[in-house]
C-alpha positions as CSV (number, residue, x, y, z in Angstrom):
1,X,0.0,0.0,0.0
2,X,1.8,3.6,-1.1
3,X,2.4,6.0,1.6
4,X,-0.7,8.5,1.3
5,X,-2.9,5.6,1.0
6,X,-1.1,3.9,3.8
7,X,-2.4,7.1,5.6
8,X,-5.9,6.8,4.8
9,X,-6.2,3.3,5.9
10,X,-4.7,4.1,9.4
11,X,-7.5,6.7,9.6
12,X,-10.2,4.9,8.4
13,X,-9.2,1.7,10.9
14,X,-10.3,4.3,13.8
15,X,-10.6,8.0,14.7
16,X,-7.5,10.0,14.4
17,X,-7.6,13.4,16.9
18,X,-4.1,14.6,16.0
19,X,-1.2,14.6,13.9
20,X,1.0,13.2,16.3
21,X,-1.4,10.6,17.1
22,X,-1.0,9.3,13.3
23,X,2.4,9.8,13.6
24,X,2.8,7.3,16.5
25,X,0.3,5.0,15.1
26,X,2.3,4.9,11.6
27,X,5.4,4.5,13.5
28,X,3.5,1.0,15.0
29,X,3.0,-0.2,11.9
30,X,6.8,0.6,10.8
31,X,6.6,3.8,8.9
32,X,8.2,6.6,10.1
33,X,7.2,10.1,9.1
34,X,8.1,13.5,9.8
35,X,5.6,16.0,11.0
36,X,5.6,18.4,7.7
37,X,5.3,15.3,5.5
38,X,2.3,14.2,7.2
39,X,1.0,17.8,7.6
40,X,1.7,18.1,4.1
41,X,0.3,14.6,3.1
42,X,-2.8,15.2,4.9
43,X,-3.4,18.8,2.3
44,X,-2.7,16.5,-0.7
45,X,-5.2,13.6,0.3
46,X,-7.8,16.1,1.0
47,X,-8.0,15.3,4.5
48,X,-10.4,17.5,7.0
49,X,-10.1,17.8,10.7
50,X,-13.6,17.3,12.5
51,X,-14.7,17.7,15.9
52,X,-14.7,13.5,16.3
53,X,-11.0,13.9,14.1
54,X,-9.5,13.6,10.9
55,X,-12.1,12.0,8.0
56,X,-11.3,10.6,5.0
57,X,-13.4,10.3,2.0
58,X,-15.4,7.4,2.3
59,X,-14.3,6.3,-1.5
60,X,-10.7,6.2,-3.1
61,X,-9.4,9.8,-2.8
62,X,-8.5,11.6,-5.9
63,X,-5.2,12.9,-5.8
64,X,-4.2,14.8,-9.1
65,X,-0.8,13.0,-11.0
66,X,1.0,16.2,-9.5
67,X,0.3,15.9,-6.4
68,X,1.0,12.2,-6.8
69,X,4.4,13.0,-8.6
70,X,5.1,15.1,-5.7
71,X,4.7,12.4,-2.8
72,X,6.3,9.8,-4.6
73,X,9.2,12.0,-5.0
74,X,9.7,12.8,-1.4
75,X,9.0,9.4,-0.5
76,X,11.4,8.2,-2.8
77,X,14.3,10.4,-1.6
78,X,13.6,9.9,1.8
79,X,13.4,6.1,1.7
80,X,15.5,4.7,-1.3
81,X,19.4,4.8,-1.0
């Protein structure tokens, strides 16, 4: 599963109240992530914060192929020697 989506999932498997909260539950499932890439992830998936937390669209976002570009990029530098 690709990173943003990754993201998703973790949020729709149960109600997400903060950043850092996703942070440490990514970091359980072995991905670690720096704040401004998940702030910054969060804008590109189209991600709201509600009173009960962060939603997610309940279909397959749509991410345009820049934005895509984009994460894949930064993934990719960050995690490929």
């Amino acid at each position: 599963m690709g990173g943003t989506t990754f993201k998703v999932g973790v949020i729709r498997d149960g109600a997400v109240h903060s950043q850092e909260e996703l942070q440490h539950r990514l970091q359980r499932r072995g991905i670690d992530v720096a704040q401004p890439t998940l702030s910054r992830d969060l804008k590109t998936l189209g991600l709201a914060k509600a009173p009960t937390g962060y939603v997610a669209a309940p279909g397959p976002a749509f991410v345009p192929a820049e934005a895509r570009q984009g994460t894949l990029d930064r993934a990719l530098g960050e995690f490929v020697l």
